[in-house]
C-alpha positions as CSV (number, residue, x, y, z in Angstrom):
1,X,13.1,3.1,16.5
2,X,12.9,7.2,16.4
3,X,15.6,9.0,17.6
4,X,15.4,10.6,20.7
5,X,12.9,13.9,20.3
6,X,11.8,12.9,16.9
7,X,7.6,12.6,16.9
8,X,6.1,8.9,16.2
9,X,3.1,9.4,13.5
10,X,0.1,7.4,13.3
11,X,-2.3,7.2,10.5
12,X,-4.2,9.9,11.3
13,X,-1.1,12.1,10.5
14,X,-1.4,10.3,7.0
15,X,-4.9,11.1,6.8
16,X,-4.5,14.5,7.5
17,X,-2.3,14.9,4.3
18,X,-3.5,17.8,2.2
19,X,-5.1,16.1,-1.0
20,X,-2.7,14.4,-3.6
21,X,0.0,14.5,-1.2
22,X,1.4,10.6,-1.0
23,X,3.3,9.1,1.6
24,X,3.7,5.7,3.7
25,X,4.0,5.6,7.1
26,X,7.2,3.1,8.0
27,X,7.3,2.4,12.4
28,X,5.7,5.3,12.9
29,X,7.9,7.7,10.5
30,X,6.6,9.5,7.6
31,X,8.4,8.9,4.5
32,X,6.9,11.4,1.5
33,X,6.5,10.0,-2.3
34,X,7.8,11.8,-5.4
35,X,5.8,11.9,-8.1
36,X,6.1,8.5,-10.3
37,X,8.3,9.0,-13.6
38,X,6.6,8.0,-16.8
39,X,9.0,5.3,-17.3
40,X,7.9,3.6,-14.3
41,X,4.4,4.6,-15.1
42,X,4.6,2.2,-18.2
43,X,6.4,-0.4,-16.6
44,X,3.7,-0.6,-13.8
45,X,1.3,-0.6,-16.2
46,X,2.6,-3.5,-18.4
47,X,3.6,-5.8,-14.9
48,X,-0.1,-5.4,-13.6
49,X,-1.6,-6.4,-16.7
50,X,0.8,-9.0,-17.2
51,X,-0.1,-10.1,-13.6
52,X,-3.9,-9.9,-14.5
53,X,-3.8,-11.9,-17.4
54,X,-2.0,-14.4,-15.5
55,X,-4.5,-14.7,-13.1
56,X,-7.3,-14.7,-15.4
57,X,-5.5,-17.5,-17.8
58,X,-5.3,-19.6,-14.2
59,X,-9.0,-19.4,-13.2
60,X,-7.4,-17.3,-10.1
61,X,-9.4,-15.5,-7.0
62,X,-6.5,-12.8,-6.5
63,X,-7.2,-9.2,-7.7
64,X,-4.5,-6.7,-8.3
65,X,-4.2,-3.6,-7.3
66,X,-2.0,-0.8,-9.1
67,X,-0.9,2.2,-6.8
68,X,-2.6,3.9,-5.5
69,X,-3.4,1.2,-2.7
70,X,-3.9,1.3,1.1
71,X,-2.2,-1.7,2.3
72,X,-2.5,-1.3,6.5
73,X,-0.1,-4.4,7.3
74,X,-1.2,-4.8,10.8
75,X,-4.5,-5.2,12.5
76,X,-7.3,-3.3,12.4
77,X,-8.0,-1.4,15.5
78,X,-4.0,-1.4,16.8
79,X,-2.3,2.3,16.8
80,X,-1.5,1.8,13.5
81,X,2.2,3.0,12.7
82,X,2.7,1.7,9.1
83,X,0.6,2.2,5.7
84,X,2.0,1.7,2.5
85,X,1.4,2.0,-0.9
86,X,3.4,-0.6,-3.0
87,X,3.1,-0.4,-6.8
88,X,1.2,-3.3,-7.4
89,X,-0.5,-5.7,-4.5
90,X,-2.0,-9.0,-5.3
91,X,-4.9,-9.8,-2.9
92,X,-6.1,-13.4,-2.5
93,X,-7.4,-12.7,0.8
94,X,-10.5,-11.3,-0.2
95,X,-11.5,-11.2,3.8
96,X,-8.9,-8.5,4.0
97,X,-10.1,-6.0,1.5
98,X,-12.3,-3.1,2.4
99,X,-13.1,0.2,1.1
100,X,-9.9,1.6,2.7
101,X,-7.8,-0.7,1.1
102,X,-5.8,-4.5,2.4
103,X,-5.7,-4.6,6.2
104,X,-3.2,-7.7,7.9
105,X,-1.3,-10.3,7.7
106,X,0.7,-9.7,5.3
107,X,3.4,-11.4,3.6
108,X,6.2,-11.4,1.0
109,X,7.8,-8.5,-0.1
């Protein structure tokens, strides 16, 4: 919950960020993203191929997603006060993919 005085963001405040500006939006607070190091550059790399192959080996439906990713974790059409951008998302919900990214009902961590 915001502290007394402190605004509440939406998405709209997210979209408004100036180009190549990144940041999630967490109960309605804005919480900016540093640049990724190279290190974890690699790393993410090697997991979401890792994850892919997996998938692939298994005759899966899931896709994977590296960041950047719009994941919108509740409902479309509610005053939306979280976005996020996790590393890597696996989607098996295909329902819940559009050209914005993963909207709802999310779970796991």
């Amino acid at each position: 919950m915001p502290l007394p005085n402190q605004k509440t963001y939406t998405i709209e405040d997210i979209y408004a960020l100036p180009d190549g500006e990144r940041a999630e939006l967490i109960d309605g607070q804005i919480y900016y993203m540093a640049p990724p190091s190279t290190t974890h550059q690699r790393v993410l790399n090697y997991l979401n191929t890792e994850i892919n192959l997996y998938i692939r080996n298994k005759d899966g439906k899931c896709e994977v997603f590296p960041a950047p990713f719009s994941v919108y974790p509740e409902l479309e059409g509610e005053d939306i006060k979280i976005y996020l951008e996790p590393d890597i998302s696996v989607i098996c919900d295909k329902g819940k993919l559009d050209e914005k990214g993963c909207h709802g009902g999310l779970t796991g961590s």
